[in-house]
KOLNU-16466 format. One line per field, with one value per residue (C-alpha): residue number from 1; residue in three letters; x, z, y. Coordinates in steps of 0.02 Angstrom, whole numbers, plus 50000, padded with zeros to 5 digits. Layout:
<rs>
num	[NUM | ...] .
residu	[ALA | ...] .
c1	[X | ...] .
c3	[Z | ...] .
c2	[Y | ...] .
</rs>
This chain:
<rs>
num	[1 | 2 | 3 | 4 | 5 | 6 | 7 | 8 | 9 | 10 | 11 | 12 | 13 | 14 | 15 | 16 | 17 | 18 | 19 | 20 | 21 | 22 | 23 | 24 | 25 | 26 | 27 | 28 | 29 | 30 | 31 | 32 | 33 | 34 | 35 | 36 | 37 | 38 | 39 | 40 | 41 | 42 | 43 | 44 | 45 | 46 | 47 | 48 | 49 | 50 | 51 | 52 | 53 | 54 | 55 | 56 | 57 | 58 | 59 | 60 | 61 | 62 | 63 | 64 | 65 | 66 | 67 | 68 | 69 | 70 | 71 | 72 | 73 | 74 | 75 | 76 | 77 | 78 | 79 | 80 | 81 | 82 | 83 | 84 | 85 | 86 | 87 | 88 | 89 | 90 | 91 | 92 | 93 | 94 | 95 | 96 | 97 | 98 | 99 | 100 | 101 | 102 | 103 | 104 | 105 | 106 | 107 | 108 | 109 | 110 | 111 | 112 | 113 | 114 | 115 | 116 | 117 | 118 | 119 | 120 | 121 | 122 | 123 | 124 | 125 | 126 | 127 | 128 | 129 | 130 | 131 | 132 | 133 | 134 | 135 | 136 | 137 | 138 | 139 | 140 | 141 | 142 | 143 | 144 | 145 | 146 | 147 | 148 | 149 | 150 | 151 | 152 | 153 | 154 | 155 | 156 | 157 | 158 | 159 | 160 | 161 | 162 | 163 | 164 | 165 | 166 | 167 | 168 | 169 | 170 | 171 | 172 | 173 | 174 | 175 | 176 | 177 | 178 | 179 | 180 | 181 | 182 | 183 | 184 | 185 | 186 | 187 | 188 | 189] .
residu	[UNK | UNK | UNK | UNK | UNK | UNK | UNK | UNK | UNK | UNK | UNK | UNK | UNK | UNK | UNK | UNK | UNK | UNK | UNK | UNK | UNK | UNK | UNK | UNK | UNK | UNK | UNK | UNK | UNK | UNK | UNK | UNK | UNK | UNK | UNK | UNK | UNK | UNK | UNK | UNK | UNK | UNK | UNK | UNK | UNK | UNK | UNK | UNK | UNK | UNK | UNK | UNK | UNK | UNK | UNK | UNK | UNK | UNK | UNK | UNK | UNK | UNK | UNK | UNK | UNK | UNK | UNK | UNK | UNK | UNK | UNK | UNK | UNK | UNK | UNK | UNK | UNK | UNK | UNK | UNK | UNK | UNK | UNK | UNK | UNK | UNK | UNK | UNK | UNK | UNK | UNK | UNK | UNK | UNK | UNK | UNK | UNK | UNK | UNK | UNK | UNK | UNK | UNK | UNK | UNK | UNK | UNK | UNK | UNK | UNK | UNK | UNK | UNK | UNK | UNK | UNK | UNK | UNK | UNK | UNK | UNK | UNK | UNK | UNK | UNK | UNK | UNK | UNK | UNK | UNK | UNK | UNK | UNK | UNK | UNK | UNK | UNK | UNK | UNK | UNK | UNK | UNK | UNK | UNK | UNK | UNK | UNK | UNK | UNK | UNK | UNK | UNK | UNK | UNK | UNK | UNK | UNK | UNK | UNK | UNK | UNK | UNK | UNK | UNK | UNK | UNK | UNK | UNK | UNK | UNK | UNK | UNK | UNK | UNK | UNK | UNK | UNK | UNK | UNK | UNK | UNK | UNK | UNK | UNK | UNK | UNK | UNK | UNK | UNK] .
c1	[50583 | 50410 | 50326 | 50371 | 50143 | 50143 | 50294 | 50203 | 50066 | 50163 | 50236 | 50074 | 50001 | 50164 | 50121 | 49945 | 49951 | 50089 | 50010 | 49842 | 49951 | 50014 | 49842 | 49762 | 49916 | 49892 | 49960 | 50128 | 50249 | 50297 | 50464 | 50527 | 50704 | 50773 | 50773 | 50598 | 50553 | 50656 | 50742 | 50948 | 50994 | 50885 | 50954 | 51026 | 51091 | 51112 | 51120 | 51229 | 51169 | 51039 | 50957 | 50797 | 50728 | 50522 | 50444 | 50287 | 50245 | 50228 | 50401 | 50372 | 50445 | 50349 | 50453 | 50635 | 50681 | 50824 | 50894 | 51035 | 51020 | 50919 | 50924 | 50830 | 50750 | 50692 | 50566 | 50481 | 50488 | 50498 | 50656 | 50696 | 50742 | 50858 | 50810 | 50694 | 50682 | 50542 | 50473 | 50315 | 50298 | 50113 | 50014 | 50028 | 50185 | 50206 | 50309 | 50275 | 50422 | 50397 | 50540 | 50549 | 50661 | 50612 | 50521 | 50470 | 50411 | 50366 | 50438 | 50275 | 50318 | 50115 | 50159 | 50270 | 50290 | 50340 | 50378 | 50434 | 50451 | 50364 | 50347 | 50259 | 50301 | 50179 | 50272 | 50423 | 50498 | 50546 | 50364 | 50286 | 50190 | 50087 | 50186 | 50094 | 50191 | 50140 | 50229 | 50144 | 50107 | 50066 | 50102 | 50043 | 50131 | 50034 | 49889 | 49988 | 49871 | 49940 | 49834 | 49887 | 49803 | 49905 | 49892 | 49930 | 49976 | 49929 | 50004 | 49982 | 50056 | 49907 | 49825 | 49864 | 49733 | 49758 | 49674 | 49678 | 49695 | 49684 | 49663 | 49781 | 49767 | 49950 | 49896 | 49773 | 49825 | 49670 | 49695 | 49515 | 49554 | 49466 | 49411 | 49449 | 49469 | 49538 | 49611 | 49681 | 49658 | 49772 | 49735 | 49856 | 49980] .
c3	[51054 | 50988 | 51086 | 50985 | 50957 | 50883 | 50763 | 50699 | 50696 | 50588 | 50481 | 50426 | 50390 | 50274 | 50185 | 50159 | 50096 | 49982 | 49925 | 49906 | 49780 | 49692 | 49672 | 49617 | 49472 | 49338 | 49231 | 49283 | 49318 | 49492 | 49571 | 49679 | 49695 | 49869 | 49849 | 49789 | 49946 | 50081 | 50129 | 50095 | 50286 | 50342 | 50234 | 50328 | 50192 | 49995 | 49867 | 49703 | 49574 | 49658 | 49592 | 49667 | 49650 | 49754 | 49745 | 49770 | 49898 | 49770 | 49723 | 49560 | 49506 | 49558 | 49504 | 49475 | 49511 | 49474 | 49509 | 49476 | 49679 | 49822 | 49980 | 50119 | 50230 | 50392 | 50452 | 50304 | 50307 | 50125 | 50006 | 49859 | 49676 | 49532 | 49368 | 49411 | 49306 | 49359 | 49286 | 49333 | 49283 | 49243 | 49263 | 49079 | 49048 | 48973 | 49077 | 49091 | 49108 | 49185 | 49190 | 49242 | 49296 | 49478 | 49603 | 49791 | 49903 | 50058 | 50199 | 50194 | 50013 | 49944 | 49827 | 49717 | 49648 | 49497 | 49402 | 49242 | 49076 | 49137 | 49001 | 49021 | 48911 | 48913 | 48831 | 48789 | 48639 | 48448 | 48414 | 48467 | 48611 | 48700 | 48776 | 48861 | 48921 | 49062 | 49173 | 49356 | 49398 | 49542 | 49548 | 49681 | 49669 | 49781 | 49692 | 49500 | 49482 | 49451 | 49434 | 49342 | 49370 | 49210 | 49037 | 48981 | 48791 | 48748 | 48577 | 48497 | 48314 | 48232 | 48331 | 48475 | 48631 | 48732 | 48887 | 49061 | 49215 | 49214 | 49312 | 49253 | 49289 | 49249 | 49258 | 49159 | 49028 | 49043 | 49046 | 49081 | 49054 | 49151 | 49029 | 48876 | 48779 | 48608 | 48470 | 48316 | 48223 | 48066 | 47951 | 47833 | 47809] .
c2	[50539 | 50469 | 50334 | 50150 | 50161 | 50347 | 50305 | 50163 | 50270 | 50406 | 50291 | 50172 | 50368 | 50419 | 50238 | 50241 | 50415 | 50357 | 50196 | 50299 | 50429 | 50282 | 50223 | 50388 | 50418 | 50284 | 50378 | 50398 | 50254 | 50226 | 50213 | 50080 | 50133 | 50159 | 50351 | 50390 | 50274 | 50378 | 50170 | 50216 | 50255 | 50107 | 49938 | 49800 | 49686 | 49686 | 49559 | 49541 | 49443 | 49351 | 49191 | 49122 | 48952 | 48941 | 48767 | 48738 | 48565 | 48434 | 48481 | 48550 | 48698 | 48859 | 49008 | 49087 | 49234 | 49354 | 49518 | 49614 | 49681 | 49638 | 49788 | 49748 | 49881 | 49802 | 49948 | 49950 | 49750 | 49754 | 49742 | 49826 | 49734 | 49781 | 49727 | 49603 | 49450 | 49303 | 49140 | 49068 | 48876 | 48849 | 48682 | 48657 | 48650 | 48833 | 48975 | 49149 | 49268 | 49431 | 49570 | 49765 | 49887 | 49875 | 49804 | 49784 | 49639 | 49642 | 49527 | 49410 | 49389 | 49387 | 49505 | 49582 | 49765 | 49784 | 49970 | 50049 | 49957 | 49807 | 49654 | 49502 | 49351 | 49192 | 49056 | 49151 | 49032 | 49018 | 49060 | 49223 | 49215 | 49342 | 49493 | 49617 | 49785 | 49911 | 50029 | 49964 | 49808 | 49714 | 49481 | 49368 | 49230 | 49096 | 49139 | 49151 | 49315 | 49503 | 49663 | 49844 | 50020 | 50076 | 50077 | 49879 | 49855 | 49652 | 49610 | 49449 | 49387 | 49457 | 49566 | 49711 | 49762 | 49895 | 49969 | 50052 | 49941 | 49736 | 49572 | 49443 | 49249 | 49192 | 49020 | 49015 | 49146 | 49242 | 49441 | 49582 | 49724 | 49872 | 50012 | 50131 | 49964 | 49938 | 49841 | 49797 | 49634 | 49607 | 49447 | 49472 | 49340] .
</rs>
């Protein structure tokens, strides 16, 4: 049996070597599901149908959140989410919605995972907003930011950007993106 120091040892290895493969592999979506993360034997509850209401200490609405499952896996101090659906409430009265096929968060909850067919709605309405899709990408809620190492697709009613990697302020609504930059404008009515 390993000494309780050299597990941890082993295991913040096996993570960083992980999270450094994740990092290094843009192109290819990543997978939070409790298999490609080596968590089934270790979950000690799960979640049906979970709805999530986080206010912030004015008592205004900060964010819902929704998933179709919640696991929890207490060694990796991190639980694992099922179609993930979230709403941030910004100061202006507009709300971004943010869904994906998975997603992790760890125990301290300062961030939030999110992987594979990843949509972004700011001011999700009657009118068309501003929807940007990715495969990876990674929310803080206290800080209403979120950052993507993947290829992020930004379409507006008239015009589309793409690029590689981004900084988003949610808050705000104001998206960089990191390189191989493009877009299309269309003024036709």
């Amino acid at each position: 049996m390993l000494a309780p120091r050299t597990a941890i040892s082993m295991t913040a290895a096996l993570l960083l070597a992980l999270l450094f493969y994740w990092g290094t592999d843009s192109d290819n979506p990543q997978d939070f599901s409790a298999d490609s993360l080596g968590l089934n034997r270790q979950m000690d509850y799960f979640i049906n149908q979970v709805h999530l209401l986080q206010w912030q200490a004015d008592g205004q609405l900060l964010r819902t959140s929704d998933s179709q499952r919640i696991e929890h896996y207490p060694e990796q101090q991190a639980s694992q989410l099922s179609a993930p659906i979230s709403h941030f409430y910004r100061q202006d009265g507009n709300i971004v919605r943010v869904t994906a096929e998975s997603g992790m968060v760890p125990d301290d909850n300062k961030r939030i995972e999110l992987a594979g067919d990843v949509v972004v709605l700011d001011n999700p309405g009657p009118t068309q907003g501003t929807r940007l899709n990715t495969e990876q990408l990674t929310i803080f809620p206290a800080l209403k930011q979120a950052d993507s190492n993947s290829r992020v697709v930004i379409t507006h009613p008239d015009s589309t950007t793409e690029g590689v990697g981004m900084h988003a302020d949610l808050d705000n609504g104001i998206i960089e993106l990191h390189s191989r930059v493009k877009g299309t404008i269309n003024h036709a009515q």
